[in-house]
C-alpha positions as CSV (number, residue, x, y, z in Angstrom):
1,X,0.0,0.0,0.0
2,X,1.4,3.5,-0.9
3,X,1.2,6.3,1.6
4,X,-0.8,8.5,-0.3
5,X,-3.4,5.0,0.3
6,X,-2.2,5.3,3.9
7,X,-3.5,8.8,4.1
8,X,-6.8,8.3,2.1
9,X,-7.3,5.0,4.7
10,X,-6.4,7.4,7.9
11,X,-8.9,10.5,6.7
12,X,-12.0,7.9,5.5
13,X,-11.6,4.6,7.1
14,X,-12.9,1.7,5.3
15,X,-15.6,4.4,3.7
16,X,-13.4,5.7,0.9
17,X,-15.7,7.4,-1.7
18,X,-15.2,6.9,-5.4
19,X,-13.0,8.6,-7.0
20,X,-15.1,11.5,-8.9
21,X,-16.1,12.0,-5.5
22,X,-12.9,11.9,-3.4
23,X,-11.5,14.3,-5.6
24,X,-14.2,16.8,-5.0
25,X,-13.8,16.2,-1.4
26,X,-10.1,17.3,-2.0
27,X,-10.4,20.0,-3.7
28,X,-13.1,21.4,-1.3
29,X,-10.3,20.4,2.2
30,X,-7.4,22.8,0.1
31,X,-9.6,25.3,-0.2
32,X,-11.0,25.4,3.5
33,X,-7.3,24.7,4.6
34,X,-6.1,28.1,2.7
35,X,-9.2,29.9,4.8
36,X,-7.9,28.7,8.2
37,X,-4.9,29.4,7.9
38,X,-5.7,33.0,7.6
39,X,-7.2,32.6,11.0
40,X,-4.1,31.7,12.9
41,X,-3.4,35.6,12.7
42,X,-6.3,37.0,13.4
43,X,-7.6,38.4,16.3
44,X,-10.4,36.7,18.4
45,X,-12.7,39.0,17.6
46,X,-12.4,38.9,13.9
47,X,-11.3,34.6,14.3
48,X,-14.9,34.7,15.5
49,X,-16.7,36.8,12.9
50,X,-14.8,35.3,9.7
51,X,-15.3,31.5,11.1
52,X,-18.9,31.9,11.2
53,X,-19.0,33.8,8.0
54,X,-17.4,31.2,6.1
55,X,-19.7,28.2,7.7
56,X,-22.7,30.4,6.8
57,X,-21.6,30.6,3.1
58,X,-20.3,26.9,3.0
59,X,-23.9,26.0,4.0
60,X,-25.5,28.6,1.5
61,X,-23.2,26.2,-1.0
62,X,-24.4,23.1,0.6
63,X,-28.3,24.0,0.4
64,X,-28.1,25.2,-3.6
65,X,-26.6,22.3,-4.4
66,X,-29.8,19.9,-3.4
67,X,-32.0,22.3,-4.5
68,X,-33.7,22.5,-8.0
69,X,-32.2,23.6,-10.4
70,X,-34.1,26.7,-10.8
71,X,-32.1,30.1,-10.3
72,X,-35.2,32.6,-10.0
73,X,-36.4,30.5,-7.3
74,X,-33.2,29.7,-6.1
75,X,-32.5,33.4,-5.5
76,X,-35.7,34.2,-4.1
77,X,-35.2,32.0,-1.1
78,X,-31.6,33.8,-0.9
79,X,-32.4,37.7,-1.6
80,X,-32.1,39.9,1.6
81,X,-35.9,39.3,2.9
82,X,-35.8,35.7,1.7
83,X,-35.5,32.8,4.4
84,X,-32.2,31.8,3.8
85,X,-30.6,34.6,3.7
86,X,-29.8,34.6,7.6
87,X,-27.0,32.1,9.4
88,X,-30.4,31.1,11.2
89,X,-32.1,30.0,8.2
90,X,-30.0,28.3,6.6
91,X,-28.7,26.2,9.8
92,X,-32.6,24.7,10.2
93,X,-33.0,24.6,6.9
94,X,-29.9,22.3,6.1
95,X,-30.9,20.1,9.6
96,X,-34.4,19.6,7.9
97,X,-33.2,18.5,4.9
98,X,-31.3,16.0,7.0
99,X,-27.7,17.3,5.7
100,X,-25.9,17.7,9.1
101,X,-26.2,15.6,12.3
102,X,-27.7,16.8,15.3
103,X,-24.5,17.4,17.1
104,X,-23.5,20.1,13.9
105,X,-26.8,21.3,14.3
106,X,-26.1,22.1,17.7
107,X,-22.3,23.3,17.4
108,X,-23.5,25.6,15.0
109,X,-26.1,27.3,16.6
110,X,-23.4,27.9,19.4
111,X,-20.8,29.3,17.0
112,X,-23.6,32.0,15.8
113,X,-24.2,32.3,19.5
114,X,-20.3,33.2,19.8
115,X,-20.3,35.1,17.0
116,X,-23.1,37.5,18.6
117,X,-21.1,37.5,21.3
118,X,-18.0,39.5,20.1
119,X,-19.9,41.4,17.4
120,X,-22.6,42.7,19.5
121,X,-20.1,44.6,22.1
122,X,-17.3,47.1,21.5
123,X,-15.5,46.8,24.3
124,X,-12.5,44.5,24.3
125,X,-13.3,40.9,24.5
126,X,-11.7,37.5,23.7
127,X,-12.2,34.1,23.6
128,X,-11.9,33.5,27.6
129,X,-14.2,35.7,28.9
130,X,-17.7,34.4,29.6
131,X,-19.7,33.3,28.5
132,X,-17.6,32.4,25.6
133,X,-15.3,30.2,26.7
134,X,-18.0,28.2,28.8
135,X,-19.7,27.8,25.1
136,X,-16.3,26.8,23.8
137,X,-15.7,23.7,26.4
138,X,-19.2,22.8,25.7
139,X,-18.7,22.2,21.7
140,X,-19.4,18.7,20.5
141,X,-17.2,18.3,17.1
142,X,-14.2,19.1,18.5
143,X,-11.1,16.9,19.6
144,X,-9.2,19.5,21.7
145,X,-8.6,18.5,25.2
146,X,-10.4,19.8,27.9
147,X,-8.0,21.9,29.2
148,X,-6.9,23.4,26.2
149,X,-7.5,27.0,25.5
150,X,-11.3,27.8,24.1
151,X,-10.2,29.9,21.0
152,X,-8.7,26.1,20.1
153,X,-11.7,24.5,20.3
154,X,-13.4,26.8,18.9
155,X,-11.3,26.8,15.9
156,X,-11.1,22.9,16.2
157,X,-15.1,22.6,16.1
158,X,-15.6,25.0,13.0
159,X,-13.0,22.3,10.9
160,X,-15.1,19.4,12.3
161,X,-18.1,21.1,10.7
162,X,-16.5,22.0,7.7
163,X,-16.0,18.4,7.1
164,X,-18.9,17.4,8.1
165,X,-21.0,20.5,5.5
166,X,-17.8,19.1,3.2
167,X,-18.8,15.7,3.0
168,X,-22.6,17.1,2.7
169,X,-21.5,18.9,-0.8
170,X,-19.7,15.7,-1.9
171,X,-23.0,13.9,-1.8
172,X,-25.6,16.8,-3.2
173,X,-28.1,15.6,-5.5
174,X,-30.6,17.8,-7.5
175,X,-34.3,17.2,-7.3
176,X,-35.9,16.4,-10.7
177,X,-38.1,18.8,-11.9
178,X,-42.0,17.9,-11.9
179,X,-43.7,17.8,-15.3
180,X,-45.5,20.5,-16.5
181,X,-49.2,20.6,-16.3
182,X,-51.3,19.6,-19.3
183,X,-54.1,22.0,-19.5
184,X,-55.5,20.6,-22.5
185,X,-56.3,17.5,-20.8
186,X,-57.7,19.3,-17.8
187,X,-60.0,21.5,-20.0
188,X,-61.9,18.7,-21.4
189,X,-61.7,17.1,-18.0
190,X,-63.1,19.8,-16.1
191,X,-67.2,20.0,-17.0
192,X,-67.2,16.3,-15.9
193,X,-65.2,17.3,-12.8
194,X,-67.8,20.0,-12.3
195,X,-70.4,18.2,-12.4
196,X,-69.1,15.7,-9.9
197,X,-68.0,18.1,-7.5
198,X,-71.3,20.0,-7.4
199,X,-73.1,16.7,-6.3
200,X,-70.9,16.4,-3.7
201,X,-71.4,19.9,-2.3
202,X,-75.1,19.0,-2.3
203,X,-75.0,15.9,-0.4
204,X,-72.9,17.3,1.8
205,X,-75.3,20.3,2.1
206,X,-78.0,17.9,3.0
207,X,-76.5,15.9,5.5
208,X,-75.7,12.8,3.5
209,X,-72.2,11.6,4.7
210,X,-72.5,8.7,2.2
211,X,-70.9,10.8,-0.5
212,X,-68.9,8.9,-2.0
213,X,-71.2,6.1,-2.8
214,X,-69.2,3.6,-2.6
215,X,-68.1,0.6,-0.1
216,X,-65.1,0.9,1.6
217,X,-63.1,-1.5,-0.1
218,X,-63.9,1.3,-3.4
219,X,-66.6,-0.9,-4.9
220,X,-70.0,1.5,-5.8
221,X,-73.2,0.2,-3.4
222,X,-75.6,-2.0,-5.5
């Protein structure tokens, strides 16, 4: 076995995708690698701010990518007053979909809840003061130890969901678009349909809860 297989066996385990895949998966690790390593530089405040920034466009990605492919609606869900266009939005949205785990679920909404807290004071602050670094400790997809410093878990946690929001991407599939409506066949449907309904409406009117006529294994009463 080569190492390059030794490195693919140590980052997927026996779960090593195909390669069209794994080499999306790749490309998508070097270029979340070149982000964080702008972080080791940056202050807490703005380590804070830019990690949550980047999660919330990775999971804009992630959410256009098993959506139709439909760019009108597409955008209309992302404009400013659309649903998605909050970190908020976009974090249920993705969990009802089923694309991230509970635990990223979670991790994530405390990383917005971090995030608040340096960008809604302008006094000095950093990653030890509470109740940010009691949020810290209490991330789930992170590997730190426990008495490691919270700015590293913090930072460790945001890589665990980039993975995980990764991984998501890797595995998108588009829905298929519904046929169109054929109107012609409705048209010439429709005085029959009419017709039908209006009975209905009547018996119902009249008290008759026998409306469909029919027994209930769909046979018509004789």
């Amino acid at each position: 076995m080569s190492e390059r297989d030794d490195i693919l066996k140590l980052m997927y385990g026996e779960n090593l995708p195909p390669p069209d895949q794994l080499l999306r998966h790749l490309q998508l690790s070097v270029d979340f690698l070149s982000f964080a390593t702008t972080l080791k530089t940056e202050s807490d405040r703005a380590c804070a701010l830019m990690a949550a920034a980047w999660l919330d466009d990775q999971l804009g990605l992630l959410l256009r990518e098993n959506f139709l492919e439909d760019k009108k609606a597409t955008e209309l869900l992302f404009d400013a007053t659309g649903p998605l266009s909050t970190f908020s939005g976009r974090i249920a949205l993705a969990r009802a979909l089923g694309l991230i785990p509970k635990a990223v679920l979670n991790d994530l909404l405390t990383l917005k809840r971090i995030r608040n807290d340096f960008a809604h004071t302008a006094a000095p602050i950093d990653f030890s003061i509470e109740p940010i670094a009691s949020r810290c400790h209490n991330l789930q997809c992170q590997i730190r130890d426990k008495h490691e410093p919270p700015r590293l878990k913090f930072v460790n946690c945001m890589m665990g969901i980039a993975g995980a929001i990764q991984s998501a991407r890797v595995r998108a599939t588009r829905p298929a678009s519904p046929a169109e409506p054929d109107m012609s066949a409705h048209r010439e449907g429709y005085p029959a349909f009419s017709e039908e309904l209006e009975r209905f409406r009547s018996k119902l009117t009249n008290g008759d809860n026998d409306v469909c006529d029919c027994n209930s294994d769909g046979s018509e009463h004789g």
